[in-house]
N, CA, C and O atoms as a CHARMM CRD file, in Angstrom:
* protein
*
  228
    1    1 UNK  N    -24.09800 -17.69100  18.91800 PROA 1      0.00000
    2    1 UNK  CA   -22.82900 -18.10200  18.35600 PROA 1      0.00000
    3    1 UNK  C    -22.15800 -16.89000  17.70600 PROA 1      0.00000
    4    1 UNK  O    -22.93500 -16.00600  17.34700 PROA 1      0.00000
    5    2 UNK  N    -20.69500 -16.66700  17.46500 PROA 2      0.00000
    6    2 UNK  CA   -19.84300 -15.84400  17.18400 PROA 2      0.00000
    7    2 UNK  C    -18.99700 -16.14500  16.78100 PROA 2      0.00000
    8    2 UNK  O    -18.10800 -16.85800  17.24700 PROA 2      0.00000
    9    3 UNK  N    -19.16000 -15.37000  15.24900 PROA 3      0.00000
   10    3 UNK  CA   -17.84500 -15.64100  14.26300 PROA 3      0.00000
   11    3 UNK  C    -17.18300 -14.48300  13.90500 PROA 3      0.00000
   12    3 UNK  O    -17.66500 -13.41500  14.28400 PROA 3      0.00000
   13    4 UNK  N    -15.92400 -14.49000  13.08600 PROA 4      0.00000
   14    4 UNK  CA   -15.59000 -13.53800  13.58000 PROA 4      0.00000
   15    4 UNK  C    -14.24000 -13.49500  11.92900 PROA 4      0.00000
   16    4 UNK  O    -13.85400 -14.59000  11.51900 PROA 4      0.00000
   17    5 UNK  N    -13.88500 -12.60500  11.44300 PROA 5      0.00000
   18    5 UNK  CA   -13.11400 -12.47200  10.42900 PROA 5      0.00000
   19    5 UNK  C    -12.34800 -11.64000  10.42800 PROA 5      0.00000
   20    5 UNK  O    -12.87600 -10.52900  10.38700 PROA 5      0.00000
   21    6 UNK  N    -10.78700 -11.63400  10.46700 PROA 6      0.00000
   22    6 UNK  CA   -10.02800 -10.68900  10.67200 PROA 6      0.00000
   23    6 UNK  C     -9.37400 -10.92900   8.72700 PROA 6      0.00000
   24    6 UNK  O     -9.36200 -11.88500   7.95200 PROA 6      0.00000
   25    7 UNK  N     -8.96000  -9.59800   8.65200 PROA 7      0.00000
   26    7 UNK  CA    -8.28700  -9.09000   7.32100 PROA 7      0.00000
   27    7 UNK  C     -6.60300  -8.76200   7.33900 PROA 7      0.00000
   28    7 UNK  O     -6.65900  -7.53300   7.36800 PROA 7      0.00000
   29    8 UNK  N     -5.60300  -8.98900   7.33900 PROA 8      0.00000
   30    8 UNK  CA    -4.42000  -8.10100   7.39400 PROA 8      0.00000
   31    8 UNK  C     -3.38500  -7.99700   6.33600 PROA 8      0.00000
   32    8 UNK  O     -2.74000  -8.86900   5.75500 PROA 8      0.00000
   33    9 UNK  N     -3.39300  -6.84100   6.24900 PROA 9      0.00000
   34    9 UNK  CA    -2.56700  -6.44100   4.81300 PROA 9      0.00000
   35    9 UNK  C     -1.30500  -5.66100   5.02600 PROA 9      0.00000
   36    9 UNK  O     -1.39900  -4.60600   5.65200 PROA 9      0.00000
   37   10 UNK  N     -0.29900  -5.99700   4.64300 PROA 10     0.00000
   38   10 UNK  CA     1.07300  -5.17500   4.87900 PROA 10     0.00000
   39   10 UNK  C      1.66600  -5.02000   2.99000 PROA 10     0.00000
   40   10 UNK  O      1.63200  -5.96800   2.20600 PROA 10     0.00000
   41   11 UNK  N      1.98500  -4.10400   2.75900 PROA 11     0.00000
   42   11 UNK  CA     2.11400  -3.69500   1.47500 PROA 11     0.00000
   43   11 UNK  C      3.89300  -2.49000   1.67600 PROA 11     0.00000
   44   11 UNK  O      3.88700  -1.34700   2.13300 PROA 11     0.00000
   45   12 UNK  N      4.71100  -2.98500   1.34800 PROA 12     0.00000
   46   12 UNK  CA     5.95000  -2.01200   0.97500 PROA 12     0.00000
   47   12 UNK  C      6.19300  -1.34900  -0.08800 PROA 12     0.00000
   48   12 UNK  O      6.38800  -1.94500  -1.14700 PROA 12     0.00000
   49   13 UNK  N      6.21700  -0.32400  -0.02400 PROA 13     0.00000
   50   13 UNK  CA     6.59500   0.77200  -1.14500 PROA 13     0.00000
   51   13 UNK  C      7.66700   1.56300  -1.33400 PROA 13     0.00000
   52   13 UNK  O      7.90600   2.67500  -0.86400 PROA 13     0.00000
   53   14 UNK  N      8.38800   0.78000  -2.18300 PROA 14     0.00000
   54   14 UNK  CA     9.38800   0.68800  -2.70500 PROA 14     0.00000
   55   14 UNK  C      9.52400   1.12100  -4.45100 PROA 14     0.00000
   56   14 UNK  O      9.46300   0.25000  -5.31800 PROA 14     0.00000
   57   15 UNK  N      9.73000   2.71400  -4.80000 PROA 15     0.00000
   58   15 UNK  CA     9.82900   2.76100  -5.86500 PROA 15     0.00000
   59   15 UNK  C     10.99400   3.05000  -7.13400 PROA 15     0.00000
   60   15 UNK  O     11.38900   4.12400  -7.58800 PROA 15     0.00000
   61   16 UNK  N     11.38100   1.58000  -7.51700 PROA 16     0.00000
   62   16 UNK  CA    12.35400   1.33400  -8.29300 PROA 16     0.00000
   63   16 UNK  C     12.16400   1.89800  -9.58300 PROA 16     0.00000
   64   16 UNK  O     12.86600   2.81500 -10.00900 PROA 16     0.00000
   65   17 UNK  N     11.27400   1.39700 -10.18600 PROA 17     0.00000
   66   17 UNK  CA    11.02000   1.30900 -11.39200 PROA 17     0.00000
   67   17 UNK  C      9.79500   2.34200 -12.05300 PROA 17     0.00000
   68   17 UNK  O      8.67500   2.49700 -11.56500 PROA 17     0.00000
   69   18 UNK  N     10.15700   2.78400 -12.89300 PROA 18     0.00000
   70   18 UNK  CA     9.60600   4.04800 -13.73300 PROA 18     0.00000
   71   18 UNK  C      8.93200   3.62700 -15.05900 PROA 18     0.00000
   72   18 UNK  O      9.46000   3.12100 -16.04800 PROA 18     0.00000
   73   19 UNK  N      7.04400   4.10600 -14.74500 PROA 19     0.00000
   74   19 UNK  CA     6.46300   3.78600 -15.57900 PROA 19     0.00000
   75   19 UNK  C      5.80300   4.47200 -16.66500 PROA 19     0.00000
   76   19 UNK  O      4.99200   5.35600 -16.38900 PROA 19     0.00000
   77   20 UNK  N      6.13500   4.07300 -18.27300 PROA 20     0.00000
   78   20 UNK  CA     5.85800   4.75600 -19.17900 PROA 20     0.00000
   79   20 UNK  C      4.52800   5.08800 -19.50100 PROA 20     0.00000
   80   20 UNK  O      3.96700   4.67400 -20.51500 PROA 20     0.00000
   81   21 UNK  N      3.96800   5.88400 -18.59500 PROA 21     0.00000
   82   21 UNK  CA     2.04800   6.03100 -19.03300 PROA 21     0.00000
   83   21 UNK  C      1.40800   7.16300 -18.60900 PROA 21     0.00000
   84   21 UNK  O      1.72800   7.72400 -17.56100 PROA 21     0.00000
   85   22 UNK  N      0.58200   7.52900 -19.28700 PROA 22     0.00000
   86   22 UNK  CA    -0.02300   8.94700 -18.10700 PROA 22     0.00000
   87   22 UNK  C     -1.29400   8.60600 -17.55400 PROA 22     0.00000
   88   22 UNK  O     -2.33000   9.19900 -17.85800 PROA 22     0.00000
   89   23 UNK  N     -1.23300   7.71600 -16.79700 PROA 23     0.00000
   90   23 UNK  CA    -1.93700   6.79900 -16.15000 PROA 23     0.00000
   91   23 UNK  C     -1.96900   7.18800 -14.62400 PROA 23     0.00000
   92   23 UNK  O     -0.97400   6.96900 -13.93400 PROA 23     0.00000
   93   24 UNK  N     -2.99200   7.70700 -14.14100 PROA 24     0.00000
   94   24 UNK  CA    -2.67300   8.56400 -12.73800 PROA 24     0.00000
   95   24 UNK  C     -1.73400   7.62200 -11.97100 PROA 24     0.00000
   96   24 UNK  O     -0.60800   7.93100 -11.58200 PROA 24     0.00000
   97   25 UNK  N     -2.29100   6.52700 -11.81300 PROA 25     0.00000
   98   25 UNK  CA    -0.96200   5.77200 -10.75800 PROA 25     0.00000
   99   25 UNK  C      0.29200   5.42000 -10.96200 PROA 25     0.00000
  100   25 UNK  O      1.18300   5.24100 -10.13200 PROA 25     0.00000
  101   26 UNK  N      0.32600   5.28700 -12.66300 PROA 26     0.00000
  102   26 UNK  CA     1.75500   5.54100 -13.21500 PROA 26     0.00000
  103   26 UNK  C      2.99900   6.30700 -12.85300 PROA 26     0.00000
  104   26 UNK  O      4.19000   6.06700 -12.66000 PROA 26     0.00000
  105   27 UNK  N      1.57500   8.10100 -12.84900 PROA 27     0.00000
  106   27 UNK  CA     2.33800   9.25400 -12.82200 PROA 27     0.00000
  107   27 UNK  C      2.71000   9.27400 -11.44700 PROA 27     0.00000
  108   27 UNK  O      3.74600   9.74300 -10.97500 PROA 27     0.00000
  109   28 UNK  N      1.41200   8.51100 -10.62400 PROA 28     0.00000
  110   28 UNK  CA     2.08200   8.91900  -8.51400 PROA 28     0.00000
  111   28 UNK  C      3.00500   7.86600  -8.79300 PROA 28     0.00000
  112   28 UNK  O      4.00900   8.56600  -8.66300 PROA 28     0.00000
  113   29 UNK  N      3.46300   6.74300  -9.07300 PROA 29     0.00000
  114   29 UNK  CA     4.69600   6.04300  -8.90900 PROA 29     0.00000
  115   29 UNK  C      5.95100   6.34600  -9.46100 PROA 29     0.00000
  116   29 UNK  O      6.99100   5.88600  -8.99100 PROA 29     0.00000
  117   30 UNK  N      5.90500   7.22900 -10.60700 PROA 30     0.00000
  118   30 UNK  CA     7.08400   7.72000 -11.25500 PROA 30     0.00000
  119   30 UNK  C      7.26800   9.13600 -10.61700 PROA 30     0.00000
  120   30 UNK  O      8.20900   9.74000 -11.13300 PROA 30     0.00000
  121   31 UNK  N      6.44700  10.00900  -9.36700 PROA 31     0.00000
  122   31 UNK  CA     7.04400  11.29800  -8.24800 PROA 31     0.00000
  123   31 UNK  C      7.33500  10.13900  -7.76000 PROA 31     0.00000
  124   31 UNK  O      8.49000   9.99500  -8.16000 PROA 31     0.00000
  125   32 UNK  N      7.06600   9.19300  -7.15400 PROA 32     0.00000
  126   32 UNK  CA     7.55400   8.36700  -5.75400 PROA 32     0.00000
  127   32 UNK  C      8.87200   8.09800  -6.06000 PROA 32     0.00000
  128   32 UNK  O      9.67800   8.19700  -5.13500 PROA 32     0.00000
  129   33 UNK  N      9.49600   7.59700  -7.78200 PROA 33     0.00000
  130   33 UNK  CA    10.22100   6.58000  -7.58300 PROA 33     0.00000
  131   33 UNK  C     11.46000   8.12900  -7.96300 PROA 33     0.00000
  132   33 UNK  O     12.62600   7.88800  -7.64700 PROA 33     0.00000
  133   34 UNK  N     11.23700   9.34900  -8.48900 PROA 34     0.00000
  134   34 UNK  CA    12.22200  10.29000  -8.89000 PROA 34     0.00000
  135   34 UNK  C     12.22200  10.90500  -7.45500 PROA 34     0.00000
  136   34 UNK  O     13.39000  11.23600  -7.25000 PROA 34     0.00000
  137   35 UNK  N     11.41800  11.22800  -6.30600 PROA 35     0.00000
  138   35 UNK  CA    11.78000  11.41400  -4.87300 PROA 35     0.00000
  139   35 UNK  C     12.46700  10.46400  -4.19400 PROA 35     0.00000
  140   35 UNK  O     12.75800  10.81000  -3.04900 PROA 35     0.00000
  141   36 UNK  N     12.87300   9.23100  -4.56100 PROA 36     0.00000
  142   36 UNK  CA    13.19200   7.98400  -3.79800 PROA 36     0.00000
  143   36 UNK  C     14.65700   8.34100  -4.27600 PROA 36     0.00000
  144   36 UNK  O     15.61200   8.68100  -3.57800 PROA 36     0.00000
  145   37 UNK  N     14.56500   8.13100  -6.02400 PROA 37     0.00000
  146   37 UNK  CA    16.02100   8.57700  -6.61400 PROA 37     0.00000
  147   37 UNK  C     16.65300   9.73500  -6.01300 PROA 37     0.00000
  148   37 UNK  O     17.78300   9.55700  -5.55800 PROA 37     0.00000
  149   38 UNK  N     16.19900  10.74600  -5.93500 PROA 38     0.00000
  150   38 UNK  CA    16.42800  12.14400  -5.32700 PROA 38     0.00000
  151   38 UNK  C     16.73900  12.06200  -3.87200 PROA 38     0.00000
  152   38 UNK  O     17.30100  12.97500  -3.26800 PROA 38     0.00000
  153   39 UNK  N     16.38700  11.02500  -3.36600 PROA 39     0.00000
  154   39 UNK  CA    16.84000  10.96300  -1.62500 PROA 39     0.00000
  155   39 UNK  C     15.59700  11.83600  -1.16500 PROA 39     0.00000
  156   39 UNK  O     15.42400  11.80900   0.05300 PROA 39     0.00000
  157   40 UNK  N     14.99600  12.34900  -1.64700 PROA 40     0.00000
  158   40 UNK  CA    13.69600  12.67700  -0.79900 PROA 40     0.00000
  159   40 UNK  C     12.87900  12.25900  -0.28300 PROA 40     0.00000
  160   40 UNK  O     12.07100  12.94500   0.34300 PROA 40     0.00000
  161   41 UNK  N     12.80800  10.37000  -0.43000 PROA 41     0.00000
  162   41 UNK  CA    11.76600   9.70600   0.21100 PROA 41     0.00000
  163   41 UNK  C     12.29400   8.61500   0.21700 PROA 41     0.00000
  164   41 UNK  O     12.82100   8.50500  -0.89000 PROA 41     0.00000
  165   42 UNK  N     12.52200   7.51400   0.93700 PROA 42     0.00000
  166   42 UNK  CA    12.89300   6.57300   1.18700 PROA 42     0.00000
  167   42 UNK  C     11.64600   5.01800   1.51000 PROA 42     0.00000
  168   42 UNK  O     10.69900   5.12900   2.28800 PROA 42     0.00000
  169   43 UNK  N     11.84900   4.13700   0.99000 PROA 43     0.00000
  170   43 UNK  CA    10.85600   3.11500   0.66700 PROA 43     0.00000
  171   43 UNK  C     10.20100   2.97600   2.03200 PROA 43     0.00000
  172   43 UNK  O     10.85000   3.26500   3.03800 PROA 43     0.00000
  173   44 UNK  N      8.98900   2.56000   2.11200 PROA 44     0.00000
  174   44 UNK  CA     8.52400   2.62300   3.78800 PROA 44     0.00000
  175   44 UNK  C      7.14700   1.18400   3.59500 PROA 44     0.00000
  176   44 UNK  O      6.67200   0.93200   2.48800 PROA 44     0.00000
  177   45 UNK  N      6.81500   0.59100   4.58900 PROA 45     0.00000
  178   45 UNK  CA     5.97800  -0.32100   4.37900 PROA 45     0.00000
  179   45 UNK  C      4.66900   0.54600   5.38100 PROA 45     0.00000
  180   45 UNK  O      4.80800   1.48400   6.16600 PROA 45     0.00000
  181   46 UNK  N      3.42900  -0.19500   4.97700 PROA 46     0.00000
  182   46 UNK  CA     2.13600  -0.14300   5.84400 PROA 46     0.00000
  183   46 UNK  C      1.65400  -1.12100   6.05500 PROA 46     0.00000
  184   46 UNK  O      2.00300  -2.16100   5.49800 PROA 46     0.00000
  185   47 UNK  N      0.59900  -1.03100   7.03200 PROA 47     0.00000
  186   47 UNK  CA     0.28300  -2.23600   7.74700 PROA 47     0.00000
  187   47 UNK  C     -1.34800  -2.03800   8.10200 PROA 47     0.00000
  188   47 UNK  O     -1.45400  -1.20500   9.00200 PROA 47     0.00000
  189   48 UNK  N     -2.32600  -2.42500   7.77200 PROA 48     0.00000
  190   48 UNK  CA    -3.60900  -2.32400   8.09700 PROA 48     0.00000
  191   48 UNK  C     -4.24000  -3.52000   8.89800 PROA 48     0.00000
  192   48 UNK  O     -3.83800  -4.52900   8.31800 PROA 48     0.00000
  193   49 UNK  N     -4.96200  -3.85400   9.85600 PROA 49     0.00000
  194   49 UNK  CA    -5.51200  -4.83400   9.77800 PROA 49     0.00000
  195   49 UNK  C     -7.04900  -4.31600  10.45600 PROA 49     0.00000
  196   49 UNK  O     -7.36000  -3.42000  11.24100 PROA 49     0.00000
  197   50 UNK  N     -8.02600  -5.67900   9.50500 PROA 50     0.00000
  198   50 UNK  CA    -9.49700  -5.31100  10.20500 PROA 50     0.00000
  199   50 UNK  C     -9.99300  -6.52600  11.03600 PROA 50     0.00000
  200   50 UNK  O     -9.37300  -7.54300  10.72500 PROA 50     0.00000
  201   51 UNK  N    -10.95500  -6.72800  12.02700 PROA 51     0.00000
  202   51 UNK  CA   -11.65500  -7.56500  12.11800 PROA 51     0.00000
  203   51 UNK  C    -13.41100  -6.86700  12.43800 PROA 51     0.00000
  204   51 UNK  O    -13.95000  -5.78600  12.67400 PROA 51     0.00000
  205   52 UNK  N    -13.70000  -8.04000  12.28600 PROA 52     0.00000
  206   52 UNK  CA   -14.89200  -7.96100  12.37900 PROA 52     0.00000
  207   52 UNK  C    -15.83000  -9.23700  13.37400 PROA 52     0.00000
  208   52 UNK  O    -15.83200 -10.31500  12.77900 PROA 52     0.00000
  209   53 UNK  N    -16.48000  -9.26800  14.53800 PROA 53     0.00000
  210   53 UNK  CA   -17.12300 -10.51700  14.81400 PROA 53     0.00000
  211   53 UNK  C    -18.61200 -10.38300  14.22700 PROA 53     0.00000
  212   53 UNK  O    -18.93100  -9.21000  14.03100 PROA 53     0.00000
  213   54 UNK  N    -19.53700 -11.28400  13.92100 PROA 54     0.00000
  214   54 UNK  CA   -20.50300 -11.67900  13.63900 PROA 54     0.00000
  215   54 UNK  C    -20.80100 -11.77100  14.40600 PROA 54     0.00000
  216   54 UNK  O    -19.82200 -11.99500  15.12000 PROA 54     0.00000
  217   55 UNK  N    -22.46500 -11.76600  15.50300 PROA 55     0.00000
  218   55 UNK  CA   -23.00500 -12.03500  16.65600 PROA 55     0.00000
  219   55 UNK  C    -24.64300 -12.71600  16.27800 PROA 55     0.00000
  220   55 UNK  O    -25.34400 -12.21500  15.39800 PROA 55     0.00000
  221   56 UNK  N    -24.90800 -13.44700  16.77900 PROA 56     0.00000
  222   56 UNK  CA   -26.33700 -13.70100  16.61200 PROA 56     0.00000
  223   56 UNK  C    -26.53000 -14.70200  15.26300 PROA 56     0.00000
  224   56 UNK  O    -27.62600 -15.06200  14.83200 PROA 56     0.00000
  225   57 UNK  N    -25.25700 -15.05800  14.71100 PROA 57     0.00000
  226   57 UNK  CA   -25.43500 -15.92700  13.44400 PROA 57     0.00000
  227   57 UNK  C    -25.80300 -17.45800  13.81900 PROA 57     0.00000
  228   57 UNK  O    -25.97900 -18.28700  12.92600 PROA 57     0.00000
C-alpha cells in the first residue's frame, strides 16, 4: 500500500512596512522594504512544493 503527502507553500513578499528592531529579520525586511521604496526591488512571490509517497506502509 502507498501513501503519499504532498506540502505546498506560496508566500509573497511584499515590503511595506518598516520594522523598529535590530532583530536580524527586522533588519532583512527594513533593506527589502527601503530597496522596494527605492525602486530597486519590486514585491515578488515564491512557490515551493514537496511530496513525498510512503511505500510498504
Amino acid at each position: 500500500m502507498k501513501k503519499g503527502i504532498n506540502v505546498k507553500e506560496i508566500v509573497n513578499f511584499d515590503f511595506t512596512e518598516f520594522r523598529n528592531s535590530l532583530a536580524f529579520a527586522d533588519l532583512a525586511n527594513n533593506l527589502g522594504e527601503a530597496m522596494q521604496r527605492n525602486g530597486m526591488m519590486t514585491e515578488f512571490t515564491t512557490e515551493v512544493e514537496f511530496t513525498h509517497i510512503f511505500e510498504g506502509l
